[in-house]
C-alpha positions as CSV (number, residue, x, y, z in Angstrom):
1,X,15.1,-39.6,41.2
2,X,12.3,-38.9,38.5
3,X,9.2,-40.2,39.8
4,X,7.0,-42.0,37.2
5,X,4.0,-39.7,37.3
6,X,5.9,-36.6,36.6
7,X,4.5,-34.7,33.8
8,X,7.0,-34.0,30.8
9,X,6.8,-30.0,31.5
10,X,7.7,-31.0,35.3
11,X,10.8,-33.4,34.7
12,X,12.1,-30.8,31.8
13,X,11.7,-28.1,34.5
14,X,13.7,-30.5,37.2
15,X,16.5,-30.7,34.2
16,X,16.8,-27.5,33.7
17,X,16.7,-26.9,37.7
18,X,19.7,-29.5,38.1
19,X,21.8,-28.2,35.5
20,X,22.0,-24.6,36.7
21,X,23.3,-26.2,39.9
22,X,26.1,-28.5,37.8
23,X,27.1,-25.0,36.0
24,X,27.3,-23.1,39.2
25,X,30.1,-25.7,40.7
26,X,29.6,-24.8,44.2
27,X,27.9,-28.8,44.9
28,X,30.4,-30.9,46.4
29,X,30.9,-34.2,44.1
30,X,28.4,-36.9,46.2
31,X,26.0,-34.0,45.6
32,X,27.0,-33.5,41.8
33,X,27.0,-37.1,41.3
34,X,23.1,-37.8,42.6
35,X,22.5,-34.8,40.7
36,X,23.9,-36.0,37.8
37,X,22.2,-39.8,37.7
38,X,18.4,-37.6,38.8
39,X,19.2,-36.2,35.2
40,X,20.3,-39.1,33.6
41,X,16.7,-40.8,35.2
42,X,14.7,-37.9,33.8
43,X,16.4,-37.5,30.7
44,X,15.3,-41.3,29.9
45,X,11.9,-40.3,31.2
46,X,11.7,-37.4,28.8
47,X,12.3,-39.7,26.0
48,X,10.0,-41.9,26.9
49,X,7.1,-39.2,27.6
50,X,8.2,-37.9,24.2
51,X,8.0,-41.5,21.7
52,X,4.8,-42.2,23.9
53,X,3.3,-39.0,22.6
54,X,4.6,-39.4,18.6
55,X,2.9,-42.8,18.7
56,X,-0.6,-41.1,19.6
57,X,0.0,-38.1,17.6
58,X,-2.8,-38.2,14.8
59,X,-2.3,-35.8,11.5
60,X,-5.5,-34.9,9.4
61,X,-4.9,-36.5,5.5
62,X,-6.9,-35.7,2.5
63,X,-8.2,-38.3,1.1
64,X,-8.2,-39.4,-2.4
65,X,-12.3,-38.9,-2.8
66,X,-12.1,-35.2,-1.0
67,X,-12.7,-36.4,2.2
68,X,-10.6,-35.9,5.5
69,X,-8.9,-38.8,7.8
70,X,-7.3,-39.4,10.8
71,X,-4.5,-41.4,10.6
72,X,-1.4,-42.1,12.3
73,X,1.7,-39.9,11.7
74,X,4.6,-40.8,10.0
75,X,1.6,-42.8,7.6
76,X,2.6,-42.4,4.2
77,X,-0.2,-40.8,2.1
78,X,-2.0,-43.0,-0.3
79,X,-1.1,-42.3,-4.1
80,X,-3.9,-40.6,-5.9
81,X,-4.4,-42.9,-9.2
């Protein structure tokens, strides 16, 4: 199963690992089956990692008065008047 401290890059690479062995249909069902809930585990992971990382992405905004800004993204940029 997908061990909490895996890095993104690291569970991706385990995906992609256990989906060559689900296309290559030589693992016998019990195998395909732990195979297939290891993915389903990392998958959620990944998705995790991955809204974890939009809520701390930052975006650079120009501000009204010239300046620059940090600010979270997705933030709507304010109006100039």
């Amino acid at each position: 199963m997908a061990k909490k401290t895996m890095t993104f890059e690291a569970a991706l690479g385990r995906l992609e690992e256990i989906l060559r062995m689900l296309e290559d249909g030589e693992c016998p069902l019990a195998d395909a089956l732990k195979l297939y809930e290891e993915g389903v585990s990392l998958v959620r992971s990944c998705t995790q990692l991955l809204d974890q990382a939009e809520q701390t992405v930052k975006m650079l905004q120009l501000q009204p008065d010239g300046s620059a800004a940090l600010v979270d993204f997705g933030t709507p940029a304010e109006e100039e008047a």
